[in-house]
Residue frames as qw, qx, qy, qz and C-alpha x, y, z in Angstrom:
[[0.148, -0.522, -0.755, -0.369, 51.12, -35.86, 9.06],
 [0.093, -0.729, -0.493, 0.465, 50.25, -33.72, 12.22],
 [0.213, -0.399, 0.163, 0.877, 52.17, -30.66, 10.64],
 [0.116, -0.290, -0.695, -0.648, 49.72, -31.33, 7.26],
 [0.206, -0.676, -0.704, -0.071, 46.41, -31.97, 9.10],
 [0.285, -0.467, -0.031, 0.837, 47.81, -28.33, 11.02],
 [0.019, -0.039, 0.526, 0.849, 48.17, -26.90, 7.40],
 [0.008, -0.387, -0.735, -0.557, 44.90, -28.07, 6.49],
 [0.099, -0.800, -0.574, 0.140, 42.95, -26.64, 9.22],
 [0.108, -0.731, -0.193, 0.645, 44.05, -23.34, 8.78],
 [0.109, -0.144, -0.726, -0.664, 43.37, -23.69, 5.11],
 [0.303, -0.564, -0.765, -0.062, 39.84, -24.78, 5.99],
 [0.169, -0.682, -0.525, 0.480, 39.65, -21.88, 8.66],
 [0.189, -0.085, 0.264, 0.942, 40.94, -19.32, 6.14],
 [0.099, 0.090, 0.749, 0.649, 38.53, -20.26, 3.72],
 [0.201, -0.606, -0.749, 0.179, 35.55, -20.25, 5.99],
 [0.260, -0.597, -0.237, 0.721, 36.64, -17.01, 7.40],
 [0.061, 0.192, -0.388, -0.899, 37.11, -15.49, 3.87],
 [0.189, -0.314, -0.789, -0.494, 33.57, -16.97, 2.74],
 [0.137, -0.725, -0.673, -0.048, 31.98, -15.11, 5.37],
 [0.311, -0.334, 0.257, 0.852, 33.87, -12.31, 4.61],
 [0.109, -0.129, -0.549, -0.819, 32.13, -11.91, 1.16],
 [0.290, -0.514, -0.762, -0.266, 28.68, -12.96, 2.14],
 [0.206, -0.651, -0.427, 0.593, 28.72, -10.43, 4.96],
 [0.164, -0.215, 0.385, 0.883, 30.11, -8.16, 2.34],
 [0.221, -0.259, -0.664, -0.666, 26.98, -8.54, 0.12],
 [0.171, -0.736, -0.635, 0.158, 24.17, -8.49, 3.03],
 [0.085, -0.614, -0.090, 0.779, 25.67, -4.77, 3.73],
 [0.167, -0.131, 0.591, 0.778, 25.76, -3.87, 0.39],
 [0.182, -0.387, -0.834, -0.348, 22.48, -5.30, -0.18],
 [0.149, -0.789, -0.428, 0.415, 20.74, -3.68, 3.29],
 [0.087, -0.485, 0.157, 0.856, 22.46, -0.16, 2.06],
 [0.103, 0.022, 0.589, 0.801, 20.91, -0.60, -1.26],
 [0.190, -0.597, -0.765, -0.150, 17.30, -1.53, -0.06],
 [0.238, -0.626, -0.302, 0.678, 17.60, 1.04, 2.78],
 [0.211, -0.534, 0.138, 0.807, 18.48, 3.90, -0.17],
 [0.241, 0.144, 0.732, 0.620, 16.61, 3.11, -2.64],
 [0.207, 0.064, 0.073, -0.973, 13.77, 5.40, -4.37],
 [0.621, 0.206, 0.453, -0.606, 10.01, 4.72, -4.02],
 [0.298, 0.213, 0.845, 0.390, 8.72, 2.65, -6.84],
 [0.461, 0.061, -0.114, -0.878, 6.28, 4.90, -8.79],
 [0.595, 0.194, 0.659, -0.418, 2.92, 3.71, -8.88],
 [0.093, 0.083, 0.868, 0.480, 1.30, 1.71, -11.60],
 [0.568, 0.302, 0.185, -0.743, -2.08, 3.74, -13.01],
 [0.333, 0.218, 0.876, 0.273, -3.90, 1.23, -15.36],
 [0.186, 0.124, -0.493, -0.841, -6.01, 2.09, -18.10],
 [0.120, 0.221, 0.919, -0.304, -9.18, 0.89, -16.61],
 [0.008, -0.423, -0.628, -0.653, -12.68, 1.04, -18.15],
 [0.246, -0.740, -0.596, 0.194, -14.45, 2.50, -15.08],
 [0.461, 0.023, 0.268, 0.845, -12.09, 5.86, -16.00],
 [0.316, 0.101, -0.158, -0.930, -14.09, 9.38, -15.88],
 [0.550, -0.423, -0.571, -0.439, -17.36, 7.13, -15.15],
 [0.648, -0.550, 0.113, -0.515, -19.66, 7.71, -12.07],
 [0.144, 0.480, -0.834, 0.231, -17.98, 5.78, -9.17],
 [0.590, -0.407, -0.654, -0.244, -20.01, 2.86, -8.15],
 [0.439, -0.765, 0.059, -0.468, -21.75, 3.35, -4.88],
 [0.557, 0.145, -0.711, 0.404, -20.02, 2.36, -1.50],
 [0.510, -0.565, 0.206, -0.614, -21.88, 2.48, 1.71],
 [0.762, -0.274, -0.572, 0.132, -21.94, 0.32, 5.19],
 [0.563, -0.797, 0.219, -0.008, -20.66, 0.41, 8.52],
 [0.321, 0.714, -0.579, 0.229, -16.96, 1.10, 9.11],
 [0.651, -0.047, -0.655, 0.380, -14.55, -1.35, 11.29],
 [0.157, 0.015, -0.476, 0.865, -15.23, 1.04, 14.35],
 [0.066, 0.499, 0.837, -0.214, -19.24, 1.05, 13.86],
 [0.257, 0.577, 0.075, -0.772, -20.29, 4.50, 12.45],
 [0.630, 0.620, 0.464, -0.058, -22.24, 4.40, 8.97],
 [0.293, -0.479, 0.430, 0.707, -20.05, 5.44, 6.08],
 [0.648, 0.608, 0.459, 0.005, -20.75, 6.10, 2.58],
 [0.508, 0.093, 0.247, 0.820, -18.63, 7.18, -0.45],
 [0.057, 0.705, 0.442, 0.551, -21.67, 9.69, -1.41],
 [0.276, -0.912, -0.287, 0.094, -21.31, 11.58, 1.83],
 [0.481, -0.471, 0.213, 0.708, -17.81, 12.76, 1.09],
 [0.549, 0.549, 0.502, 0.382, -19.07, 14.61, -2.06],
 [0.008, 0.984, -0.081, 0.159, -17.45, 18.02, -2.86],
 [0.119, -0.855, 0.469, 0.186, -13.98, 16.19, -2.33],
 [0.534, 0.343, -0.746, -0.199, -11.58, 13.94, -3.63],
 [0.857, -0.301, 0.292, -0.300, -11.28, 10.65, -2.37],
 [0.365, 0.419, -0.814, -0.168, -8.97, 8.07, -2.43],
 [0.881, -0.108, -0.021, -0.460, -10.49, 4.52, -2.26],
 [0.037, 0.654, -0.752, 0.077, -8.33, 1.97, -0.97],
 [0.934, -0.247, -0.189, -0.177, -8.76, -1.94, -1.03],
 [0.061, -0.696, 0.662, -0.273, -6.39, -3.69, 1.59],
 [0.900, -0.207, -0.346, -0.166, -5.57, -6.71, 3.29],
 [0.748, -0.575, 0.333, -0.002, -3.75, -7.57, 6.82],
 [0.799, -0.151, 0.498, 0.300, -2.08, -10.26, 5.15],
 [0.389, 0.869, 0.294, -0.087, -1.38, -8.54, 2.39],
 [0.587, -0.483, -0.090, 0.643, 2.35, -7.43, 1.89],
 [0.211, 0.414, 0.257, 0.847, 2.46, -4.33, -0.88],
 [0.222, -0.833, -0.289, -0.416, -0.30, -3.17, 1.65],
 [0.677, -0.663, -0.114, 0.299, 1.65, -3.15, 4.22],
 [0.651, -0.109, 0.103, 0.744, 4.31, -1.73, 2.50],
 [0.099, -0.621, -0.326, -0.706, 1.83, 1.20, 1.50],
 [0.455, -0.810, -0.360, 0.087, -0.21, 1.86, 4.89],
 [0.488, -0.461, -0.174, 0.720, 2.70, 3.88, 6.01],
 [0.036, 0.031, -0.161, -0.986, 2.06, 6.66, 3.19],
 [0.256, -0.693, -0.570, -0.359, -1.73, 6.07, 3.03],
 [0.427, -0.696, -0.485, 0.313, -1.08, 7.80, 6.87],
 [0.320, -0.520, -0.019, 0.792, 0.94, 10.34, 6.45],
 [0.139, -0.398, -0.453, -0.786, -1.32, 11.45, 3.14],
 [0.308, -0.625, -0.647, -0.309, -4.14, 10.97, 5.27],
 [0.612, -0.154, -0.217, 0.745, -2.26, 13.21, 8.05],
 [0.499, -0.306, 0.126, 0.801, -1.24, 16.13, 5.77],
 [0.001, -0.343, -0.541, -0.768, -4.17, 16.22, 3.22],
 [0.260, 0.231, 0.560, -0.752, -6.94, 18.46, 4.31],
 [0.704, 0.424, 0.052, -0.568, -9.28, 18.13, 1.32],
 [0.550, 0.253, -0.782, -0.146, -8.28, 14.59, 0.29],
 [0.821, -0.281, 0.286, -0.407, -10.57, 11.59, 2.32],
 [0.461, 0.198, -0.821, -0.272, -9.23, 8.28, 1.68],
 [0.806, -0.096, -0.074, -0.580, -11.85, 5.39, 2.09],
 [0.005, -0.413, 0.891, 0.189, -10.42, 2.01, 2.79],
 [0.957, 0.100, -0.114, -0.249, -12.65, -1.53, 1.64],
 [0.684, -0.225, 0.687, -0.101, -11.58, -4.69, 3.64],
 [0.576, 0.447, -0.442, -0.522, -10.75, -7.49, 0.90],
 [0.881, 0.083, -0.422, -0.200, -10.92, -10.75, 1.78],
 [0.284, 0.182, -0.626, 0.703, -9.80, -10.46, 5.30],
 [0.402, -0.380, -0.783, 0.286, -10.97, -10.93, 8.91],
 [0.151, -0.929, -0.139, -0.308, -12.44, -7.76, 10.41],
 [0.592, -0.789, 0.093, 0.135, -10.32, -8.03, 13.88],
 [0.793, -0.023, 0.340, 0.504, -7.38, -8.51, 11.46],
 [0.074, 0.835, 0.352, 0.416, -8.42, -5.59, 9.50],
 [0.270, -0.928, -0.038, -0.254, -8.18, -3.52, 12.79],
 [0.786, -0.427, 0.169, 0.414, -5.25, -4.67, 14.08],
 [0.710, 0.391, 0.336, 0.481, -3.74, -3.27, 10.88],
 [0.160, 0.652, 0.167, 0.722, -4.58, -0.36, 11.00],
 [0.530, -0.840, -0.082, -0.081, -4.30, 0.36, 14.47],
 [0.828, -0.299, 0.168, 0.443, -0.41, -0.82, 14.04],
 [0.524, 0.334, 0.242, 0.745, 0.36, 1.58, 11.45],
 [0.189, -0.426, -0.246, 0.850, -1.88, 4.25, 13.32],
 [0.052, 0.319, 0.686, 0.651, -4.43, 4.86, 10.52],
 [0.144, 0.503, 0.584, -0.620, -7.66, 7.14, 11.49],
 [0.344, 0.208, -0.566, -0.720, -9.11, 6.86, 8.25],
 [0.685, -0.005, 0.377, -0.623, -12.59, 4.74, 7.85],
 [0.073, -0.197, 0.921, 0.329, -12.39, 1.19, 6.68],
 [0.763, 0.070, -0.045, -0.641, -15.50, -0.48, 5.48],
 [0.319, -0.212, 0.895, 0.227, -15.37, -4.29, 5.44],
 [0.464, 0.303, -0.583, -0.594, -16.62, -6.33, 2.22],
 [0.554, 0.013, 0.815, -0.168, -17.72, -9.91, 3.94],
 [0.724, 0.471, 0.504, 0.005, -19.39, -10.79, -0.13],
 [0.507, 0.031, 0.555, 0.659, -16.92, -9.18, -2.23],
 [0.244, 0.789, 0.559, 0.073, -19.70, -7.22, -3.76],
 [0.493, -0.714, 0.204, 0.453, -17.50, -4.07, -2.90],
 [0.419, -0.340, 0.644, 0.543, -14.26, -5.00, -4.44],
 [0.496, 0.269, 0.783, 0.263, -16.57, -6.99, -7.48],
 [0.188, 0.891, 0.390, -0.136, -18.17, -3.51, -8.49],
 [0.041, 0.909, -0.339, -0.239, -14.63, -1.82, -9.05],
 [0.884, 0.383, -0.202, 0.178, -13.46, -5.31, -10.87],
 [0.047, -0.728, 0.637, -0.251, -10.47, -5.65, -8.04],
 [0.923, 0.135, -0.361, 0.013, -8.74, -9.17, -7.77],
 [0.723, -0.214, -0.385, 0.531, -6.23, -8.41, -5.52],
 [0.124, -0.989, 0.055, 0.059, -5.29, -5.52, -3.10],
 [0.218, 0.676, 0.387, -0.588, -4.00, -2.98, -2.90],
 [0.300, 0.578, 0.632, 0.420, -6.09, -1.65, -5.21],
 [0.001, 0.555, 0.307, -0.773, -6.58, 2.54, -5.23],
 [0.263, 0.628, 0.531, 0.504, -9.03, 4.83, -7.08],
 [0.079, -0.200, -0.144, 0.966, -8.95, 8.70, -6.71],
 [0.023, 0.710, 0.703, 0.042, -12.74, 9.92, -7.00],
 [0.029, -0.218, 0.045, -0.975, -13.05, 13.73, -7.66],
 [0.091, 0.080, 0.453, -0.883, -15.06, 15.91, -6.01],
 [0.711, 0.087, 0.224, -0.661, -18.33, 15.28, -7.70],
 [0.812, -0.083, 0.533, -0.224, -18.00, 10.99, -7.79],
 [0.911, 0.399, -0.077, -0.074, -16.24, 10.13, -10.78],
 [0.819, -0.380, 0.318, 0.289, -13.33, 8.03, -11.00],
 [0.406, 0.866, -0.255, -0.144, -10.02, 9.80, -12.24],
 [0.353, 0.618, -0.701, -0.045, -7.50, 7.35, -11.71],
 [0.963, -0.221, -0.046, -0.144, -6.75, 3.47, -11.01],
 [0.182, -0.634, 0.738, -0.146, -3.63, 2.67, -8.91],
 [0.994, -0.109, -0.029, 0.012, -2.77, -1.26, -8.75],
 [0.630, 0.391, -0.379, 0.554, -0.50, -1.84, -6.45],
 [0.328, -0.734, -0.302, 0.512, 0.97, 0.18, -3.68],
 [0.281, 0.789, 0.040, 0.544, 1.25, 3.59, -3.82],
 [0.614, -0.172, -0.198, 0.744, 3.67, 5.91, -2.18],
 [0.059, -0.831, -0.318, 0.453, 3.41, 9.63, -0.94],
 [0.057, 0.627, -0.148, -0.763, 5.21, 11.67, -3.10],
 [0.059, -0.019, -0.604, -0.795, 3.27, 10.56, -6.29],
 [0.110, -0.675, -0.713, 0.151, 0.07, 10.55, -4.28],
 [0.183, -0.642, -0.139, 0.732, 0.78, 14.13, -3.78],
 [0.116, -0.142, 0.637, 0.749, 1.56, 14.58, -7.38],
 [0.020, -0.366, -0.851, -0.376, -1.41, 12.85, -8.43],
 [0.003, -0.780, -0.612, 0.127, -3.75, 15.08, -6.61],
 [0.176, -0.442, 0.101, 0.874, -1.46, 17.85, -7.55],
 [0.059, -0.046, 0.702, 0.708, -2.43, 17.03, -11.10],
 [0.045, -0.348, -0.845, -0.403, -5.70, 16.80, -11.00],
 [0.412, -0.580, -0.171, 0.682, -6.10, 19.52, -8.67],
 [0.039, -0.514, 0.325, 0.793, -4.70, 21.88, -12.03],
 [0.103, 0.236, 0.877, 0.406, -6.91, 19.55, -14.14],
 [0.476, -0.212, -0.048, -0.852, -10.21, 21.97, -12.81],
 [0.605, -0.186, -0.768, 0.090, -11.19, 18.97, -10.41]]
């Protein structure tokens, strides 16, 4: 019996060993695939606010200075809604910066959504943003561009209408695109 119970444990350790053998096997596999995979294009929607006048947007940013969509007229804009808690936004902030970086005649705007202010800033102090945020404390905001959840983006041409609705995150090299396009559109 010892010589079995012997056998069995090094059955038993084999088996272990080979079963975390595969399962390591498949985390690499898995990390290498996430790690290498390509952006997700963004998702434009067919939205009725489309080539109409962008509703107005005005307040005081998370950093105290008076902001207003109407003072950035004569360029594009990209409007962004966010949230801290939020994860697609988080998984966005990192190209909202490095557009907001690289573009010289692209603003982007962000609108708090249903989030804390000091949460808000923390966000966007962690990712290194230096782009104005506005918060929304009544929704009124968000409720005017019919957004339900961030993030939520609208590109705004130069003289205040709205040429495209993102939902979702969006990513830099079809941000680029998109203003490429619209850009060659006589925008």
């Amino acid at each position: 019996m010892d010589n079995q119970d012997k056998a069995g444990r090094t059955r038993s350790r084999k088996t272990v060993r080979a079963i975390a053998l595969v399962v390591g096997l498949f985390v690499v596999g898995l990390s290498i695939l996430l790690a290498t995979r390509k952006p997700v294009s963004m998702q434009t929607v067919a939205s009725p606010l489309i080539n109409k006048a962008a509703p107005p947007i005005a307040g005081t940013s998370l950093d105290g200075k008076k902001v207003s969509l109407a003072s950035y007229s004569g360029r594009f804009v990209l409007v962004n809604f966010f949230a801290s808690w939020c994860t697609p936004c988080q998984d966005e902030e990192k190209a909202l910066v490095q557009f907001s970086n690289s573009s010289q005649d692209v603003s982007i705007l962000g609108v708090v959504f249903d989030d804390v202010n000091s949460s808000a800033i923390s966000f966007l102090r962690r990712y290194g943003a230096n782009y104005p945020a506005l918060s929304d404390p009544n929704g009124q905001i968000a409720l005017s561009y019919g957004v339900a959840q961030p993030p939520q983006t609208y590109l705004i041409s130069p003289n205040g209408v709205i040429l495209t609705e993102i939902v979702g995150p969006v990513n830099l090299t079809a941000l680029n695109q998109l203003i490429s396009i619209a850009k060659s559109s006589g925008f």
